[in-house]
N, C-alpha and C positions, 0 to 999 in steps of 0.2 A: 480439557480445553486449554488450548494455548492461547494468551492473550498477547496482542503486538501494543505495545503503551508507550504511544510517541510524546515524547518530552516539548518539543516545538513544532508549533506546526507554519508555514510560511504566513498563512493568516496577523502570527504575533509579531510578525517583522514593525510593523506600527507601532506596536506597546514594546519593542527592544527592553530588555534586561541589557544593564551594565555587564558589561562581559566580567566583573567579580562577581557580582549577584546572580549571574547564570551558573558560573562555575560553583557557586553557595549553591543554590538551588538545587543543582546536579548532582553535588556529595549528597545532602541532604534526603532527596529522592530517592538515592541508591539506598543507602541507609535504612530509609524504613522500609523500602521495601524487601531487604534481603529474606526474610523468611518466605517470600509468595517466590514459589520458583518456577510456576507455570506462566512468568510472564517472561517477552522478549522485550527489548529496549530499541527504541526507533528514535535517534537523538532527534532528525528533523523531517519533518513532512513536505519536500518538496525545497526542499533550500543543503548548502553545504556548508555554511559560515561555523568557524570551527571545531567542524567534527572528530580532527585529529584531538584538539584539547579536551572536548567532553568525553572521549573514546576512554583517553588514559585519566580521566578522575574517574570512572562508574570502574573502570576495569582495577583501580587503586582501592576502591570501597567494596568491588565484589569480583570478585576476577573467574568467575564462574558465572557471570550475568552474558549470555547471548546480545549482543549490541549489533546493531544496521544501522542504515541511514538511506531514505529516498532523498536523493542531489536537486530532483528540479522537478517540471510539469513532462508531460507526454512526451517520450520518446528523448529524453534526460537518462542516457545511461551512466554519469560520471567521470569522476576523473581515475587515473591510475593508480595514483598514490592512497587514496580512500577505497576504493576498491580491492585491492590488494591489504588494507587493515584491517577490514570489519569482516566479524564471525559468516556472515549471510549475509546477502544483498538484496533490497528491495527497491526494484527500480518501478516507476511509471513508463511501461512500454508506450508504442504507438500509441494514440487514441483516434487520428480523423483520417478521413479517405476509407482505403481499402485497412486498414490498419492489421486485421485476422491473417494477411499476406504477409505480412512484416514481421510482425511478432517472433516468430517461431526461430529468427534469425536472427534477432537481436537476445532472446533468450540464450540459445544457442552459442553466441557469440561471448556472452559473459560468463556461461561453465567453463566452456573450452580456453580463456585466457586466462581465467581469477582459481578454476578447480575449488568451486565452493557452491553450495547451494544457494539457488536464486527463485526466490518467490516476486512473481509481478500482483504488485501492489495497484490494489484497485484497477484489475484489466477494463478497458473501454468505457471505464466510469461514466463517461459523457456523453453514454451510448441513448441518451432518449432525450426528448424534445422537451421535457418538464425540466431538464438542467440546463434546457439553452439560455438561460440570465445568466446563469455560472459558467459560461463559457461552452454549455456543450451544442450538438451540432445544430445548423438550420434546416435539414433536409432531415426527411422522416427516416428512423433507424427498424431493425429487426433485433428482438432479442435472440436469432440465431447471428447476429454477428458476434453478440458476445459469446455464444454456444462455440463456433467454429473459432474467435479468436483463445478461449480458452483450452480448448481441444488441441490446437497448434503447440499453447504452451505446454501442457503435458507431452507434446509426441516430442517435445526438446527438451523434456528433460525437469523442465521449470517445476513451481508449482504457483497454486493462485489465492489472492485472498480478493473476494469478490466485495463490490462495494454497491449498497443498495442503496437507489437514490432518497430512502427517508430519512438515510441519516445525514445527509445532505441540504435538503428542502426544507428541514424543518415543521413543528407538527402546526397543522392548519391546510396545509399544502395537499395536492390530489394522492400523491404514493404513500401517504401516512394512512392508517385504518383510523376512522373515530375514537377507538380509544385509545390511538398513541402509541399501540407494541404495535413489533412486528409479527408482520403474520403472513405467512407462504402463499396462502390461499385470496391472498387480500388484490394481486394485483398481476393480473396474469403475464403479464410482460415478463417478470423478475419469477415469477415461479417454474416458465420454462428452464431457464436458469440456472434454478437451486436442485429441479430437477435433478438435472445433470451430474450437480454434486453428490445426490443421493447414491449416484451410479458411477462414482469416480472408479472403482475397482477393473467394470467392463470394460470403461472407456481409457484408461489409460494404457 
């Protein structure tokens, strides 16, 4: 199992680290983590605030550490100069409207200019009405928009890391099981879904 272990996520913009204490922190981080090599490094979760500088402290502490960076919210595909640094890219494609129409073109678009592998992080995340406090949409969704928008990404190339609203909602909340793990069978919206992933072979 590969694990993606985002260092900041946009959330922590509030509680700022002193840009030395970030750059402490980031050596640090790299550091103990050198012996786990099944993780990949995601400096920020929807922000770009200096990704060049954290890029080259983890890459100075471990220069075999896989590093990315998601830049912003839905359909944030970055800037050139970061884009062209990092190992892989994980962007947040579309998320509202037709968004499964888009996708496959903005994935597309970032192989064919950067010639690097591109995972869309958390596709159509905002895809049901229990995250519309967090932004996601008013109008009722289909778990085949996520089906068809992740299907797009694979016929371009992409690949996907799906995001399940319980880790999101937090436990108390309707997509969490009672007792707290996840569970496939717990929530049918998200298991068409995962389905799919079971069949990634056929389907791509």
């Amino acid at each position: 199992m590969v694990v993606e272990y985002v260092l900041f996520s946009s959330e922590s913009k509030s509680k700022k680290l002193s840009d030395e204490a970030a750059s402490n922190a980031i050596k640090n981080l790299t550091q103990e983590l050198i012996p786990y090599r099944n993780l990949v490094f995601q400096i920020w979760n929807k922000n770009d605030y200096r990704v060049e500088d954290y890029y080259k402290i983890i890459k100075h502490n471990d220069p075999y550490r896989l590093v990315t960076n998601s830049p912003g919210g839905g359909g944030t595909l970055g800037d050139d100069k970061h884009n062209k640094l990092l190992d892989f890219l994980t962007q947040h494609t579309s998320r509202h409207g037709n968004h499964w129409k888009r996708v496959g073109e903005e994935i597309k678009s970032l192989i064919t200019k950067f010639n690097k592998p591109v995972v869309d992080d958390e596709p159509a995340r905002c895809g049901t009405r229990e995250t519309e406090w967090l932004g996601g949409p008013k109008a009722e969704t289909s778990p085949f928009d996520h089906v068809i928008h992740i299907y797009n990404v694979w016929k371009a190339g992409g690949h996907a890391s799906y995001h399940h609203d319980m880790f999101q909602t937090g436990y108390g909340t309707k997509p969490i099981p009672p007792s707290g793990i996840p569970d496939p069978d717990y929530d049918q919206y998200h298991k068409i879904v995962l389905e799919m992933f079971l069949q990634i072979e056929r389907f791509k």
